[in-house]
Residue frames as a rotation matrix with the C-alpha (Angstrom) as fourth column:
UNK 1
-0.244 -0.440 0.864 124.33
-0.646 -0.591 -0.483 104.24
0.724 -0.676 -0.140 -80.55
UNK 2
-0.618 0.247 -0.746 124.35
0.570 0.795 -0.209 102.06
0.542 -0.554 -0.632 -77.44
UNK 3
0.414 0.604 0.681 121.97
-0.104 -0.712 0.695 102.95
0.904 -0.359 -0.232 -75.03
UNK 4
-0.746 -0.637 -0.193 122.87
0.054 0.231 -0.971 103.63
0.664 -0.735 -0.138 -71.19
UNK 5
0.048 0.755 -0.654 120.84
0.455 0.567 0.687 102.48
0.889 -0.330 -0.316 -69.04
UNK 6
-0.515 -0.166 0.841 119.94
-0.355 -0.852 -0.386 104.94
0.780 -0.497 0.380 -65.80
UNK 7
-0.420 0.196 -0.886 119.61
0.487 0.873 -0.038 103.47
0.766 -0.447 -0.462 -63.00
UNK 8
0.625 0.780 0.041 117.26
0.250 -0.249 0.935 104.58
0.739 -0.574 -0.351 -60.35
UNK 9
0.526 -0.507 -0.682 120.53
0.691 -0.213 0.691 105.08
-0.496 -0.835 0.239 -57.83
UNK 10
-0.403 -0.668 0.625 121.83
0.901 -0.410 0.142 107.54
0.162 0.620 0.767 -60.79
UNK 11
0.450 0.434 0.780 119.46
0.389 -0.882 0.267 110.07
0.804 0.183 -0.566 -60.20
UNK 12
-0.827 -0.444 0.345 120.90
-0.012 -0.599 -0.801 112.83
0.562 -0.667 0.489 -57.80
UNK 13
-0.576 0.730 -0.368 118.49
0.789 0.379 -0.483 112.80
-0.213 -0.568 -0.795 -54.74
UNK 14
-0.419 0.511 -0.751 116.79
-0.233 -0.859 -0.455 116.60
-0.878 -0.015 0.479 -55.74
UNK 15
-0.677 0.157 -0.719 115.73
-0.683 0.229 0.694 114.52
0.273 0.961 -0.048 -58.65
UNK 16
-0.464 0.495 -0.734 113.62
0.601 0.785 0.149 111.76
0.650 -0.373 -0.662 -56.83
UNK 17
-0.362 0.528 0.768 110.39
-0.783 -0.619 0.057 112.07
0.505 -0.581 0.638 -54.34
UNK 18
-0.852 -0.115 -0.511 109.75
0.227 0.798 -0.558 110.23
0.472 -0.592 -0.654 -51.74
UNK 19
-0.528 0.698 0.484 105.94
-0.656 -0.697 0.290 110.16
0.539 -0.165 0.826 -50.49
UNK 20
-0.881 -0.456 -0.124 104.61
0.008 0.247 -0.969 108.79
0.473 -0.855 -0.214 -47.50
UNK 21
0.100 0.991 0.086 101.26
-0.173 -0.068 0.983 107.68
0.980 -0.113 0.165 -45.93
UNK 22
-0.494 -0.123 0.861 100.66
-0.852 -0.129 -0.507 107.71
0.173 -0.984 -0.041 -42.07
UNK 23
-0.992 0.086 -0.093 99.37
0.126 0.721 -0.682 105.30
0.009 -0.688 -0.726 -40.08
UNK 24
-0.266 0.949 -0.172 95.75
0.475 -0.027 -0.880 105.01
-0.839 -0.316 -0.443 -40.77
UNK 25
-0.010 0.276 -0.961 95.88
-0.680 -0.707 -0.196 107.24
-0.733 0.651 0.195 -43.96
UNK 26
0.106 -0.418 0.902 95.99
0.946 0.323 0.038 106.01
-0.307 0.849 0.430 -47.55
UNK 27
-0.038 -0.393 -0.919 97.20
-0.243 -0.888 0.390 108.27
-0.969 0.238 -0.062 -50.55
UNK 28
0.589 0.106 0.801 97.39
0.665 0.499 -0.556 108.85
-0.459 0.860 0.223 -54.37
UNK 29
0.023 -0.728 -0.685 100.21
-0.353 -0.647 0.676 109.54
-0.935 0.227 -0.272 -56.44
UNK 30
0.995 0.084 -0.045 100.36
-0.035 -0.115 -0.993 110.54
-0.088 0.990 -0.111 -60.52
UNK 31
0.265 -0.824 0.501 103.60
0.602 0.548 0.582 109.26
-0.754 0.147 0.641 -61.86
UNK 32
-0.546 -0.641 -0.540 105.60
-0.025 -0.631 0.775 111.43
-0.838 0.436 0.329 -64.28
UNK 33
-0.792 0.598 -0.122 103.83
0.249 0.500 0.829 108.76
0.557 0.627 -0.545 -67.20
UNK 34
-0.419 0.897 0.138 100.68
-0.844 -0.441 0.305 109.67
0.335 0.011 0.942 -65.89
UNK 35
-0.200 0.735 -0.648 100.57
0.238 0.678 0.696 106.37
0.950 -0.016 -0.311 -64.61
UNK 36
0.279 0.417 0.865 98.47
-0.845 -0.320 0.428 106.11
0.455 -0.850 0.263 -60.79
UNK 37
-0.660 -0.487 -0.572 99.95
0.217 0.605 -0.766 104.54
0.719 -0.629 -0.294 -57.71
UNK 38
0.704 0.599 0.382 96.86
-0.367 -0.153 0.917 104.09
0.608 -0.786 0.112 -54.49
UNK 39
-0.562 -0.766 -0.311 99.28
-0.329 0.553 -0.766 103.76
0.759 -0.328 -0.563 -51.42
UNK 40
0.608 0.661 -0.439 97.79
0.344 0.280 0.896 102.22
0.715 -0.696 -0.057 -48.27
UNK 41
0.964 0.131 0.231 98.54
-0.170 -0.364 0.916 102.83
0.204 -0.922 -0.329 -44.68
UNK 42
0.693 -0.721 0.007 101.96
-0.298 -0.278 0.913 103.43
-0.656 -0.635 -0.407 -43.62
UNK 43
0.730 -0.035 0.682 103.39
0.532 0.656 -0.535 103.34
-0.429 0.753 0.498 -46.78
UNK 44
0.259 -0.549 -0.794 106.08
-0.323 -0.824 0.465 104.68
-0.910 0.136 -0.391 -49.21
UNK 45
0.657 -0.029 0.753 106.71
0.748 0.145 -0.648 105.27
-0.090 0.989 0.117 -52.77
UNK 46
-0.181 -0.947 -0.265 110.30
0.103 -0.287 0.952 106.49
-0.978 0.145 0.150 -53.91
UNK 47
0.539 0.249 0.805 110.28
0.769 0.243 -0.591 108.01
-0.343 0.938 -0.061 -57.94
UNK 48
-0.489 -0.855 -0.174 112.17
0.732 -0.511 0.451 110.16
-0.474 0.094 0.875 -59.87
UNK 49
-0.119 0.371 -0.921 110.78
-0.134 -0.925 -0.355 113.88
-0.984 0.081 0.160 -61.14
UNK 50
0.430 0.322 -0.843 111.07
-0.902 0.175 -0.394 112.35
0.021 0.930 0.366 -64.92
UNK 51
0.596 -0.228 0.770 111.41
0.164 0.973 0.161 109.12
-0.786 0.030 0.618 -66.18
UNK 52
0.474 -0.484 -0.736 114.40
-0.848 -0.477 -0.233 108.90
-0.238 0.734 -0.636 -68.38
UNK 53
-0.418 -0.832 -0.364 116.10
-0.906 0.354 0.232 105.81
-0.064 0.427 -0.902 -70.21
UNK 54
-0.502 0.311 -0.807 114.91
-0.249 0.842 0.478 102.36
0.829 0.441 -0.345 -71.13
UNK 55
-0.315 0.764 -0.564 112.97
0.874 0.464 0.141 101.61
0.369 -0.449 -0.814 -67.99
UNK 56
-0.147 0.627 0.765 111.02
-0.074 -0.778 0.623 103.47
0.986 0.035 0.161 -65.74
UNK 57
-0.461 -0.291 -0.838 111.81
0.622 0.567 -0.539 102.49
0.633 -0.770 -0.080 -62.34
UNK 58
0.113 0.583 0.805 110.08
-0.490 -0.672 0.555 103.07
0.865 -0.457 0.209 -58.83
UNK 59
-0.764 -0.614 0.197 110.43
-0.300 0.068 -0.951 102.03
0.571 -0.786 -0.237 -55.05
UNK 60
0.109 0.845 -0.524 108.03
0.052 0.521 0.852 100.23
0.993 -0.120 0.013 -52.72
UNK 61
-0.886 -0.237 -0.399 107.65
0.288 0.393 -0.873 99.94
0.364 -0.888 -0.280 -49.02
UNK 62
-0.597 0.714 0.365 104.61
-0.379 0.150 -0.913 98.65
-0.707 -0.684 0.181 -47.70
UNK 63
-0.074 0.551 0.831 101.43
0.659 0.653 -0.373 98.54
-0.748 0.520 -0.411 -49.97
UNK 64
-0.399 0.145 -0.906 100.38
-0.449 -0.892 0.055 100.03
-0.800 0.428 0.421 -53.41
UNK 65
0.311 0.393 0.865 98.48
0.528 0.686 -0.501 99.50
-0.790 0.613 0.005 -56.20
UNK 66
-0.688 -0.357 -0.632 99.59
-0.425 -0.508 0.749 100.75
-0.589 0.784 0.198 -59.78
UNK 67
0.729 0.618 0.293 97.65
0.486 -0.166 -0.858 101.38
-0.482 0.768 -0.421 -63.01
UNK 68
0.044 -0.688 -0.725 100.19
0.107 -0.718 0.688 101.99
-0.993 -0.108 0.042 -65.36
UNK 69
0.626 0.459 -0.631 100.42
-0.417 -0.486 -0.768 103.64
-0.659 0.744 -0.113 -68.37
UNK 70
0.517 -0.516 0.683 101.35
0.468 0.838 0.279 101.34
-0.717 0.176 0.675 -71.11
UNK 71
0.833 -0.355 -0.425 104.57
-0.524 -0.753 -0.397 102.10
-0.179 0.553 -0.813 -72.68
UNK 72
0.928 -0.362 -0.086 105.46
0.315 0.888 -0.335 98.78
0.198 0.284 0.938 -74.81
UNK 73
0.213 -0.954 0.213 109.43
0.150 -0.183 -0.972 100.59
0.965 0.239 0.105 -75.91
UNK 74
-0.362 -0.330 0.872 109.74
-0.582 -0.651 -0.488 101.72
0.728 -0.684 0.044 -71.79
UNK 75
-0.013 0.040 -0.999 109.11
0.590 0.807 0.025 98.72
0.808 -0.589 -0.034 -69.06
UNK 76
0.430 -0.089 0.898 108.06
-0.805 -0.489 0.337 100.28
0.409 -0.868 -0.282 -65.27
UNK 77
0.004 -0.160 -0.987 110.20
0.380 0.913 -0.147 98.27
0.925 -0.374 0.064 -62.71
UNK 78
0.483 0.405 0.776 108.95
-0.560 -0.539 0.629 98.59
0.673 -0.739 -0.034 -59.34
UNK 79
0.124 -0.268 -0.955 111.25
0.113 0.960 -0.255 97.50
0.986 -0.076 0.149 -56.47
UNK 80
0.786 0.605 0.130 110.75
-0.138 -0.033 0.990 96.59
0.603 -0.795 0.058 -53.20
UNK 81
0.294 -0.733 0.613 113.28
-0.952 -0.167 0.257 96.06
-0.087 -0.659 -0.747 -49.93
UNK 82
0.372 0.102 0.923 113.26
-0.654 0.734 0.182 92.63
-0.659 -0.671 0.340 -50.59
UNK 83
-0.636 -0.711 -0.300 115.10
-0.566 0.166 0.807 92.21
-0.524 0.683 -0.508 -53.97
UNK 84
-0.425 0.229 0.876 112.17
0.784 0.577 0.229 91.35
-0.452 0.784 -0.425 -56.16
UNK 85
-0.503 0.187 -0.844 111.10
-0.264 -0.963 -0.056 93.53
-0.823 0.195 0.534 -58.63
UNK 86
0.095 0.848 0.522 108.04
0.455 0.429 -0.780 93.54
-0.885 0.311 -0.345 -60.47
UNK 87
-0.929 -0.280 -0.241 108.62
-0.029 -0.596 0.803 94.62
-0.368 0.753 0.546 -64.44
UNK 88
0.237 0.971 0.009 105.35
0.578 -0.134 -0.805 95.90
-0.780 0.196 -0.594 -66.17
UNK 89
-0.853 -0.255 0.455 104.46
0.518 -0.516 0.682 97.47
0.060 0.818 0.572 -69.59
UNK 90
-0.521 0.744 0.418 100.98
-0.789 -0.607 0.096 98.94
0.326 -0.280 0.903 -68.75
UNK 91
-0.467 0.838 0.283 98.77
-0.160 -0.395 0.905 97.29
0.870 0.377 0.319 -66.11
UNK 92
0.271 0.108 0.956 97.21
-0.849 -0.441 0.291 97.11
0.453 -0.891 -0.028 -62.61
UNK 93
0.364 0.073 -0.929 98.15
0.316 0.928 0.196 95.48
0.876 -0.364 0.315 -59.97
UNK 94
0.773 -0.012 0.634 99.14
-0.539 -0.539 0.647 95.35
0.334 -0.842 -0.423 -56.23
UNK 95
-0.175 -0.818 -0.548 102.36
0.263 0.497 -0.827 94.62
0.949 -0.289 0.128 -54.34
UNK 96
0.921 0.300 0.248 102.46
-0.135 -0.351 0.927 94.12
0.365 -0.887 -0.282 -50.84
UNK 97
0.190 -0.860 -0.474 105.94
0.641 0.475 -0.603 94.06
0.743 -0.189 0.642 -49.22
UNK 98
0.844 0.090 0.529 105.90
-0.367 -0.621 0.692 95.85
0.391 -0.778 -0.491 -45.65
UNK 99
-0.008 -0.999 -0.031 109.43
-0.664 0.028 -0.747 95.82
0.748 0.015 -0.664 -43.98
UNK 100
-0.715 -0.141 0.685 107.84
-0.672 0.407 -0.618 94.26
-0.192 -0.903 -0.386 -40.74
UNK 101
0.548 0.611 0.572 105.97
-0.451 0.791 -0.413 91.41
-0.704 -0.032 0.709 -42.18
UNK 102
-0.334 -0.806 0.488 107.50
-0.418 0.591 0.690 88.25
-0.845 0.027 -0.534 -43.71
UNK 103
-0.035 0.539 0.842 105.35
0.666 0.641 -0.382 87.96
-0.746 0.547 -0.381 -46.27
UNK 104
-0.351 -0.128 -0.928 105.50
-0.325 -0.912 0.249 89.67
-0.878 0.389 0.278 -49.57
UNK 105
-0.511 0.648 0.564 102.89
0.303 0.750 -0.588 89.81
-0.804 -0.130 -0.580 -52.02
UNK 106
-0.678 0.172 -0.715 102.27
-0.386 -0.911 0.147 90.92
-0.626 0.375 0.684 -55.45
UNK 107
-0.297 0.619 0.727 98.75
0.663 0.681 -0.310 90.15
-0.687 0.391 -0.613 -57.28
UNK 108
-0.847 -0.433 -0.307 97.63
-0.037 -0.529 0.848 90.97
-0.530 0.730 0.432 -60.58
UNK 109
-0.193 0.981 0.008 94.72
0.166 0.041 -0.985 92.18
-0.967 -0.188 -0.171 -61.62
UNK 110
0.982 0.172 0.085 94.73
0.049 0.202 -0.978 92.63
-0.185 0.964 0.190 -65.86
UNK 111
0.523 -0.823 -0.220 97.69
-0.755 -0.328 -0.568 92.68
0.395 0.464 -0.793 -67.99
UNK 112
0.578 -0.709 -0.404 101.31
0.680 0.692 -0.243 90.82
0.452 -0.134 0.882 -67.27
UNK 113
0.559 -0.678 0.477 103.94
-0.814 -0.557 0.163 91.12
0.156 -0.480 -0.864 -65.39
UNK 114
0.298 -0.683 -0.667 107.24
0.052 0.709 -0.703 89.55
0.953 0.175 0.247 -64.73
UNK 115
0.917 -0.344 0.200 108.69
-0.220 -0.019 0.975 88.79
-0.331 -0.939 -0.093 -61.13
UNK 116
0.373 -0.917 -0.142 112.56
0.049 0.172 -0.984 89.21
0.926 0.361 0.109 -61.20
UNK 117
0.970 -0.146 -0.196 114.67
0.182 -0.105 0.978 88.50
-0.163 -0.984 -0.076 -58.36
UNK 118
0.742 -0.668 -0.058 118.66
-0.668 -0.729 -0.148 89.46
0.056 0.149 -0.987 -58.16
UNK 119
0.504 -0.738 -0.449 121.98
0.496 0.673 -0.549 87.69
0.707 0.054 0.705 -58.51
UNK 120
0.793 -0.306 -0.527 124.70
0.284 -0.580 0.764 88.60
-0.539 -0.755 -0.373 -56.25
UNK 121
-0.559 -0.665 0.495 126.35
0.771 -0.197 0.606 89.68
-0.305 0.721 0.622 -59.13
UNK 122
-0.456 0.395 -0.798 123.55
-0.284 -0.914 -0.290 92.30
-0.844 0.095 0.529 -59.51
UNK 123
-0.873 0.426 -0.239 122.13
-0.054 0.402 0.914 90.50
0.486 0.811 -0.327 -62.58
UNK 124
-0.592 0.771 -0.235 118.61
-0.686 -0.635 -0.354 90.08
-0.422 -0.048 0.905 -62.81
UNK 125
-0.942 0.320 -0.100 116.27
0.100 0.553 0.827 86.85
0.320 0.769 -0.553 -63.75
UNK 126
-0.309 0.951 0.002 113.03
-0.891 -0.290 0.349 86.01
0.332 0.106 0.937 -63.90
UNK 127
-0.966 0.159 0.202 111.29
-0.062 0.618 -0.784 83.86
-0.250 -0.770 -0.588 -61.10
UNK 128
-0.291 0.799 0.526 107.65
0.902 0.412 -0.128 83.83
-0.319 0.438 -0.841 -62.73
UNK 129
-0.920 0.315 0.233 105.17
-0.021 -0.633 0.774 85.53
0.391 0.707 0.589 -65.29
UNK 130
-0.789 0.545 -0.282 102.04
0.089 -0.353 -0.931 86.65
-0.607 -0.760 0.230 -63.64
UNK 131
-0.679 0.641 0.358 98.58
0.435 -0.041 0.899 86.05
0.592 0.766 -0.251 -65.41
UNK 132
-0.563 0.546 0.621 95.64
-0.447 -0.833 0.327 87.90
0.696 -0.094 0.712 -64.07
UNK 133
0.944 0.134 0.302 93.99
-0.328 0.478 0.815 86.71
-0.036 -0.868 0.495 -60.34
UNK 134
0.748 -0.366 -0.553 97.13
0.517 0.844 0.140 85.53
0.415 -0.391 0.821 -59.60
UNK 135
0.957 0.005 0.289 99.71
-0.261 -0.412 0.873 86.10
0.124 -0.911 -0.393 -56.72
UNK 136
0.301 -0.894 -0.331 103.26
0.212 0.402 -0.891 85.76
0.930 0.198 0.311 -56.35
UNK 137
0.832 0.552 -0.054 103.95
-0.075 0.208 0.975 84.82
0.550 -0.807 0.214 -53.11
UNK 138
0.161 -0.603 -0.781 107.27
0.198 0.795 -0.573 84.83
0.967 -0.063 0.247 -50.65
UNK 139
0.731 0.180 -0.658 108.50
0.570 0.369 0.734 83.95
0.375 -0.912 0.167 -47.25
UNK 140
0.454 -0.872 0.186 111.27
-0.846 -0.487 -0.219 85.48
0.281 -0.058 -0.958 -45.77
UNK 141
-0.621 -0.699 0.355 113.84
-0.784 0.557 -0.273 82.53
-0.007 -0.448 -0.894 -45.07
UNK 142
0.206 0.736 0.645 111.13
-0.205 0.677 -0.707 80.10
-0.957 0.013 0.290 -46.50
UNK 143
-0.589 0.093 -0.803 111.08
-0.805 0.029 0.593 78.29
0.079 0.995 0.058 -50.02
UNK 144
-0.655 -0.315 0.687 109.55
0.756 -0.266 0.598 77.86
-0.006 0.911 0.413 -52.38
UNK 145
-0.682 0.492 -0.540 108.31
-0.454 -0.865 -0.215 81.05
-0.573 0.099 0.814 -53.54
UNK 146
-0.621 0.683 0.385 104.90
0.650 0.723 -0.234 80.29
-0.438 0.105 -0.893 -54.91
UNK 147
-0.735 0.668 -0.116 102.17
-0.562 -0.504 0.656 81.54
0.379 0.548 0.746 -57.61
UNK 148
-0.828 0.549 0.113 99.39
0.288 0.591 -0.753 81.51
-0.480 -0.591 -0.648 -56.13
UNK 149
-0.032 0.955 0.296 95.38
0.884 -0.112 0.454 82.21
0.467 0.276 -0.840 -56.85
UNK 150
-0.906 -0.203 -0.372 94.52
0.423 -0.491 -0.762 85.02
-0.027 -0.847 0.531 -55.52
UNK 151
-0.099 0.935 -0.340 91.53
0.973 0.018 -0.232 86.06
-0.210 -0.353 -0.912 -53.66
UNK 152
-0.667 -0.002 0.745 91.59
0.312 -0.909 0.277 89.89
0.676 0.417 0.607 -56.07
UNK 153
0.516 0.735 0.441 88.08
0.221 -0.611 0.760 90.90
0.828 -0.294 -0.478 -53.55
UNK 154
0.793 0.288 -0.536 90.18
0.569 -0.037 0.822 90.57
0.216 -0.957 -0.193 -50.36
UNK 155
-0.159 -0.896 -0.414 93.19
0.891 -0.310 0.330 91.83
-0.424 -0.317 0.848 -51.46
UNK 156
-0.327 0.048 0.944 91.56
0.601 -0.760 0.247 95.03
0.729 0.648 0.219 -52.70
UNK 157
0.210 0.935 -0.287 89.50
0.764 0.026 0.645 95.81
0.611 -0.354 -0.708 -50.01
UNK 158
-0.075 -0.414 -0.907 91.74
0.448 -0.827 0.340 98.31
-0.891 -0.381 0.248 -48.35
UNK 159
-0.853 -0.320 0.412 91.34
0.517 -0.619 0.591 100.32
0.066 0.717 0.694 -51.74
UNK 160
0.025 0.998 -0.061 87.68
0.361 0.047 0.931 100.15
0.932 -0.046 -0.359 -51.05
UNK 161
-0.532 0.141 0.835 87.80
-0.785 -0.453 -0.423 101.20
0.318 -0.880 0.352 -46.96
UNK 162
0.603 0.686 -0.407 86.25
-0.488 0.721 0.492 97.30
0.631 -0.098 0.770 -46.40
UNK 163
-0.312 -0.712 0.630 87.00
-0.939 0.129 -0.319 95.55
0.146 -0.691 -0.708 -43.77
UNK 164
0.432 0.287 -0.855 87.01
-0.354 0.926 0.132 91.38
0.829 0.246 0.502 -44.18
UNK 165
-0.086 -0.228 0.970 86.54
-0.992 0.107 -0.063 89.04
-0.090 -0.968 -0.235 -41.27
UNK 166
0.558 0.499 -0.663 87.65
-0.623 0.780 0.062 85.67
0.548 0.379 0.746 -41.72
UNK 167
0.050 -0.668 -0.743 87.75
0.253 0.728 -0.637 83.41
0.966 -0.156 0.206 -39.76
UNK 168
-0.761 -0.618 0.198 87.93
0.178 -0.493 -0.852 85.32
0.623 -0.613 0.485 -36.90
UNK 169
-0.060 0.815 -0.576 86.08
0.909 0.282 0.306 85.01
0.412 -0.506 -0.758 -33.48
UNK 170
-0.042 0.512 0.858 83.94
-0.042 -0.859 0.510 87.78
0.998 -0.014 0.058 -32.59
């Protein structure tokens, strides 16, 4: 049997939840798969009520970290406003991709992950494989997109309630 593939715009909207962090708040949301999503301040996470068909698909705007539950046969893809999408089989990491900052930023903290960006044909490829401390970096209206190191204490520290000053006159 072929399989059909269900796309995250297939679901009827009383089928999807949309959840939302104020200004100043953070939040935590359990995923159908039991996997966990920490959002950060002024955030949003878009999911459907069950995952159904070959992927597992979710929405971004702003920050979040995921811990996801690995399910080799069932890929999460997590996309963002900015046409990259991050494909995962189980583990953590953070995307940053706020609508009003030009900078958009997912780092990985165990496991793999694939960065895919879009055709205007709607195709899908793959723009880099993510290895653990590292960062996939982009600009708006800037190239090249860039793997980077990544600094895993500073870019957690809003999970933590830490505030890092660098650099910065007092």
């Amino acid at each position: 049997l072929p399989v059909h593939r269900i796309a995250f715009a297939d679901y009827p909207k009383s089928y999807t939840h949309t959840i939302y962090t104020n200004k100043g708040t953070k939040g935590e949301v359990m995923l159908p798969d039991s996997s966990i999503v920490k959002l950060n301040s002024d955030s949003k996470i878009i999911f459907p009520d069950r995952f159904m068909g070959p992927t597992r698909e979710v929405f971004v705007a702003g920050e979040a970290y995921f811990k996801v539950k690995s399910k080799p046969d069932t890929p999460m893809v997590v996309s963002t406003s900015r046409d990259i999408f991050i494909k995962v089989l189980g583990t953590e990491f953070n995307v940053r991709a706020y609508d009003n900052e030009p900078m958009t930023r997912t780092t990985l903290y165990s496991g793999k992950v694939d960065i895919l960006g879009k055709k205007s044909s709607g195709e899908q490829f793959k723009l880099a494989e993510l290895k653990p401390s590292e960062s996939y970096v982009t600009r708006m209206k800037e190239a090249p997109l860039k793997v980077l190191k990544a600094d895993t204490i500073k870019i957690a520290a809003w999970r933590r309630g830490d505030l890092i000053f660098d650099n910065t006159p007092m």
